[in-house]
KEBA-902218 format. One record per residue (C-alpha): x, y, z; residue in three letters. Coordinates in steps of 0.25 Angstrom, whole numbers, plus 5000, padded with zeros to 4 digits. Layout:
BEGIN
XYZALA...
This chain:
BEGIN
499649164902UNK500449174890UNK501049314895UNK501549274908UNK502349144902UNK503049234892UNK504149274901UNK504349124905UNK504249064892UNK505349154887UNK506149114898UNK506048974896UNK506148984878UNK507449064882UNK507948964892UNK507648834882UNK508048894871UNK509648874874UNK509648724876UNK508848704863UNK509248804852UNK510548824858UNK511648744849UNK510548664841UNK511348674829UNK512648654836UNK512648504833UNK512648434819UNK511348364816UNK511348214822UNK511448094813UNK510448014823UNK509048044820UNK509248204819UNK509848184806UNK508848084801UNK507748174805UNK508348304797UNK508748224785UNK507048194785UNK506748324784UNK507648374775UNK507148284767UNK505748314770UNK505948444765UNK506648414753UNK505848294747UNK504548374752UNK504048244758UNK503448294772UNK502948144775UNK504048044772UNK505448074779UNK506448024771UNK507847994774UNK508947974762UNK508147974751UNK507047874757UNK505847884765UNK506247884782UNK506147734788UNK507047774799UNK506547894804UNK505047854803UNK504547974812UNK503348074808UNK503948204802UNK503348304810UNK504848334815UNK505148334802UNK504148434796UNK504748524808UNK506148524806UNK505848554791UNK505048674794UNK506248724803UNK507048684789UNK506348764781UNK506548884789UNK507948864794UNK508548784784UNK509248644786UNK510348654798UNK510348604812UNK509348724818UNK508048704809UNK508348544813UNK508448534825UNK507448674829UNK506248594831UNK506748514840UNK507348634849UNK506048704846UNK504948594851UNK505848594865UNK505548744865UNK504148714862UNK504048594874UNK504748704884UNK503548814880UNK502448664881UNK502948654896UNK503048804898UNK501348814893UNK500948684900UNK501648734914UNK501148864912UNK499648824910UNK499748674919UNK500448734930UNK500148874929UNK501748924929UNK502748934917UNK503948934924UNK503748794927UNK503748794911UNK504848864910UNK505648764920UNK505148644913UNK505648694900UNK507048734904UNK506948574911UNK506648514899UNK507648594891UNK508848544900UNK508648414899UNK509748334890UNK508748234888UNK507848334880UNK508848444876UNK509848344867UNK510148304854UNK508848224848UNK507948294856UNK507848464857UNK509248464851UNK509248394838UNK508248374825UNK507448254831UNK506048224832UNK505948214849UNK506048374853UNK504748374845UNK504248254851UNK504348294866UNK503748424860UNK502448364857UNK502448244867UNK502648354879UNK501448414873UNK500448304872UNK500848254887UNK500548404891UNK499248424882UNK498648304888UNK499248324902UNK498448444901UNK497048394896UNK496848304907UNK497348414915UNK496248534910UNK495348424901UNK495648504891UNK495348434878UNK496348534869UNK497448464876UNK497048334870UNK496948394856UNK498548474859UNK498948334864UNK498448254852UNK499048354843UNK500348354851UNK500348204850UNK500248214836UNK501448284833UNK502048204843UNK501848094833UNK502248164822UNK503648184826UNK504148054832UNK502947954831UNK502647854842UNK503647934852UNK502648044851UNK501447964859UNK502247904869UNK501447984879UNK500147954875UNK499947824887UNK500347914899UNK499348034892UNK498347934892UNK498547864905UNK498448014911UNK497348044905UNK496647904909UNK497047924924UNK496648074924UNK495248014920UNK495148104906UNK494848004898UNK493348044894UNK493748164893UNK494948124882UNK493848044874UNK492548154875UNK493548264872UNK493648284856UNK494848334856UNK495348194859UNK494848154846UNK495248254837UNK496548244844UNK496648094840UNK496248124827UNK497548234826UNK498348114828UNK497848004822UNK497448084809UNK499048154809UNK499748034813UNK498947934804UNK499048034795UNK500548054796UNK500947884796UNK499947844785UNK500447944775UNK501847914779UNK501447774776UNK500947804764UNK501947894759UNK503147794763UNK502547624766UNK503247554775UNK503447684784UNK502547634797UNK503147514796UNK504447614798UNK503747674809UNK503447544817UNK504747494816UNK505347614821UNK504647674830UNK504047564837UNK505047464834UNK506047544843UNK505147504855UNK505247364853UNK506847354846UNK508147434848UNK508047524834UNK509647554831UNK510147514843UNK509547604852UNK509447514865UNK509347544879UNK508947484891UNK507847514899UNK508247634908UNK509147704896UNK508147834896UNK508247844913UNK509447834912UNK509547934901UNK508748054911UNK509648024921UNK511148024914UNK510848134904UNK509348164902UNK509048244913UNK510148334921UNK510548284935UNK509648414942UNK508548374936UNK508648234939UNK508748284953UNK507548354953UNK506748264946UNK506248174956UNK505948304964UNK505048344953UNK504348214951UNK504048204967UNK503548344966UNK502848334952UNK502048204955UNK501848244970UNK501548364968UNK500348434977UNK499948514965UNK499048414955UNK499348454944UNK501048464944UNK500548294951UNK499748274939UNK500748314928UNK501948254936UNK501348124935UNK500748144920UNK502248194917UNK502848044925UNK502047964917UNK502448024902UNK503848004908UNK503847884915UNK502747814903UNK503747874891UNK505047824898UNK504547694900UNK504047684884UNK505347724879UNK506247624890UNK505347524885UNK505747544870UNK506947464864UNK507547574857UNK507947694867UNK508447834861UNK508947944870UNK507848034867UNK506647954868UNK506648014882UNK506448154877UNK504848164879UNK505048144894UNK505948264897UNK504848384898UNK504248284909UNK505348254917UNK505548404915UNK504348434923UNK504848364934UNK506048434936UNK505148554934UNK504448534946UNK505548484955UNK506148644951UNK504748694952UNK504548634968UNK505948714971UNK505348824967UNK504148814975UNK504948804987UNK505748934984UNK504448984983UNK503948944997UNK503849075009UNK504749015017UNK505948995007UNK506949125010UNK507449214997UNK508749164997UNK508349034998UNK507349044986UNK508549124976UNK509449004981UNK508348894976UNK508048974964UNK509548994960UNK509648844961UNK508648814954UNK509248904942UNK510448834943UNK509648704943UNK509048744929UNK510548804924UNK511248694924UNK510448584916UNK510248714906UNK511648744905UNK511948594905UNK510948584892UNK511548684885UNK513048644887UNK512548514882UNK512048554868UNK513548644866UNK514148514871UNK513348414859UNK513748524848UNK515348504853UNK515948424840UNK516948374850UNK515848274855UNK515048254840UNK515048104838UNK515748074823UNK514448064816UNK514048204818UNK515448274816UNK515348274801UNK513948344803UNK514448444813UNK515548464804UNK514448504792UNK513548584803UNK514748684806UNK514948694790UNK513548744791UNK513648834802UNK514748894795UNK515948854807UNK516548774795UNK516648784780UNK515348724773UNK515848664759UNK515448524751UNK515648404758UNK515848274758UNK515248184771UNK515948054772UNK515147984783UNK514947824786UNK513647804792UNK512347874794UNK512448014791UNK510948094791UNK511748204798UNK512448214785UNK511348214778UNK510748324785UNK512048424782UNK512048394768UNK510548454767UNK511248574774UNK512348594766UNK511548584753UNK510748684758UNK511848774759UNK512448724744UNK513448624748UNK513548484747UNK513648394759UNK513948254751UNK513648124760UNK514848024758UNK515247874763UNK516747844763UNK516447724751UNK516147844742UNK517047914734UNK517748064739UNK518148144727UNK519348254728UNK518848384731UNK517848334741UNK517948374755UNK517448264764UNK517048264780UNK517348124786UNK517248104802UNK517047954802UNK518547894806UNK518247794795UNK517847904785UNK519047994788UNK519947864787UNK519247824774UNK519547964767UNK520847994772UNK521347844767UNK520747844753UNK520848024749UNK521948124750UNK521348244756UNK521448374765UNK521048384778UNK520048514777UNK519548504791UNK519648394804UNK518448454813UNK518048364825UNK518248234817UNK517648294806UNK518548294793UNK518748374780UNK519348314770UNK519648374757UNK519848254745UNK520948274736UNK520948134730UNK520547994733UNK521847894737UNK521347764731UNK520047754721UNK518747744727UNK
């Protein structure tokens, strides 16, 4: 099996590649969530803590996620060094790894990789997968989606071929799941069950033993996990409760939406206008489908869907990413909407002209959502559209890169900054000092300060007398020659 998918599996590794690797580092690190999460590992690494995340000195209450991400990123650390690539490289890599899951499970459920390879290049091109805090960025839900495809699909499976290994790779997918993002790593587990109660595969669940010694994998690893954290740093379930399941009952930092704020989100930006087109074409040909299994799994993929939309609408607090788990389900769709096409080019009575028309269109179908993707990523690393918060960090990124001179700075910032934070660790592994200022502090003369904060600029350029070193996107340099009143 393994030597006639090599030839499609490269295909498609080369085709996802561009859309995920492809300007990774092009963009500074974001100061919302991406920073906080590298700033835990860095810290990890350096205090040598590998349970407590700390932020600022302090144990996390914030971020009260399980550190599996963590542990990753600072493996990539340890072998690229801190900069944008090793952070952000897990999560490009576990969507490679969630194409080549849907590449095996197509090749071994429905008996053709190039299904796999057309449900990878799907995924890849959607903008509600392939964005910032998802593949694109050093967050926890690339991961996530990583191992919640892969416990849908292993259990999908076991009913399919009661084969109990499938429970034991689902537990153990569940797990990890867990250990990345906590309760956002089970919301699967109702629809699994239901499926596996209307399929009638209950007693065979409970007289299997790989059922047990699968809940024991994640009740010994989790428990495990929160009662040493617990133990290590009080008070830290109660951090947990608060945040992850008080965000389902109240709006946590003015994150509020309405009901239909993630439909909305698939059909404005989510999902590009040609799939949207086909999709309800692959949803009729999927659920009705004379072929049982492409029926059962087309039903199995609507109720994940459908069951993880509705949890996440119901929540009181609503972030543009919370959808991300969806998207290789709704990629299947469109999957077989394109696949149906190509049954009909395949038909006798369908002339050659006609069939190179249909596959040409079908190219053209695929090109432009891939071209789209890409263009989007070069579009997000334009400084012309960086909000001001980041233009200081973007600023410090090209010092790194070498597109500007690196030197000892002085950041004078209002506000939260873990973006900052990050740099600093950058530029003291390369022997400079990044020092972290606030505009009631004093400047000294021979500092040379970056200010991009209109109040900050107005601030220094009132009470100094400086040279102006450098005016890039907003971003100012400013050498301080002296101070103009005392501070």
């Amino acid at each position: 099996m393994l030597n006639k998918n090599i030839l499609p599996l490269f295909f498609m590794l080369l085709v996802t590649a561009f859309p995920l690797y492809l300007y990774l580092d092009n963009n500074p690190i974001y100061p919302i969530d991406e920073a906080r999460v590298c700033n835990n590992t860095i810290n990890m690494l350096n205090n040598g803590n590998w349970m407590v995340t700390y932020y600022g000195g302090s144990p996390e209450r914030w971020n009260t996620k399980p550190p599996l991400f963590n542990w990753i990123q600072m493996s990539c650390i340890q072998i690229m060094g801190v900069n944008e690539i090793s952070l952000r490289f897990p999560s490009a890599f576990a969507a490679v790894l969630t194409c080549v899951l849907l590449f095996f499970f197509s090749a071994k459920y429905f008996n053709t990789s190039w299904l796999g390879v057309i449900w990878g290049v799907v995924l890849i091109t959607m903008e509600g997968y392939v964005r910032p805090h998802g593949t694109r960025t050093g967050d926890y839900d690339s991961v996530l989606v990583l191992f919640t495809t892969s416990y849908c699909l292993a259990f999908y499976l076991f009913v399919e071929y009661e084969n109990p290994r499938f429970i034991l790779l689902g537990c153990i997918a569940i797990t990890l799941a867990t250990l990345t993002k906590g309760i956002a790593g089970v919301l699967f587990l109702p629809v699994i069950a239901l499926y596996i109660l209307i399929r009638k595969k209950w007693k065979l669940f409970f007289t299997s033993r790989a059922s047990y010694l699968g809940i024991f994998i994640f009740l010994f690893f989790i428990g495990e996990y929160y009662g040493l954290r617990e133990l290590l740093n009080p008070r830290y379930l109660h951090a947990v409760i608060r945040n992850e399941f008080g965000r389902y009952t109240t709006t946590l930092e003015n994150n509020g939406h309405d009901f239909f704020f993630y439909i909305r989100n698939l059909f404005d930006s989510h999902i590009p206008i040609l799939y949207l087109l086909v999709l309800p074409i692959g949803i009729i040909v999927g659920v009705f489908n004379k072929e049982k299994k492409i029926a059962r799994f087309s039903w199995y993929c609507l109720l994940l869907i459908v069951f993880h939309l509705l949890v996440i609408s119901f929540s009181e607090t609503k972030l543009d990413w919370y959808d991300m788990p969806d998207y290789p389900f709704i990629s299947a769709f469109v999957c077989f909407a394109i696949i149906s096409l190509i049954h009909v080019i395949s038909y006798p009575g369908v002339g050659t002209t006609i069939s190179i028309l249909l596959y040409i269109a079908i190219g053209i179908f695929f090109l432009f959502p891939y071209a789209s993707i890409i263009k989007k990523q070069k579009a997000i690393a334009d400084p012309d559209v960086f909000w001001t918060e980041i233009r200081i960090a973007d600023y410090l990124r090209r010092c790194l890169h070498g597109e500007l001179k690196m030197r000892n700075y002085t950041v004078v910032y209002e506000g939260y900054d873990p973006h900052h934070l990050v740099y600093s660790e950058m530029f003291k592994r390369k022997g400079y000092v990044l020092e972290l200022n606030k505009t009631n502090r004093e400047l000294h003369r021979g500092d040379t300060v970056l200010a991009s904060q209109v109040p900050e600029k107005n601030y220094i350029e009132k009470n100094y007398t400086f040279s102006l070193m450098d005016d890039f996107y907003g971003t100012r340099v400013y050498a301080i020659t002296k101070a103009i009143r005392p501070q």
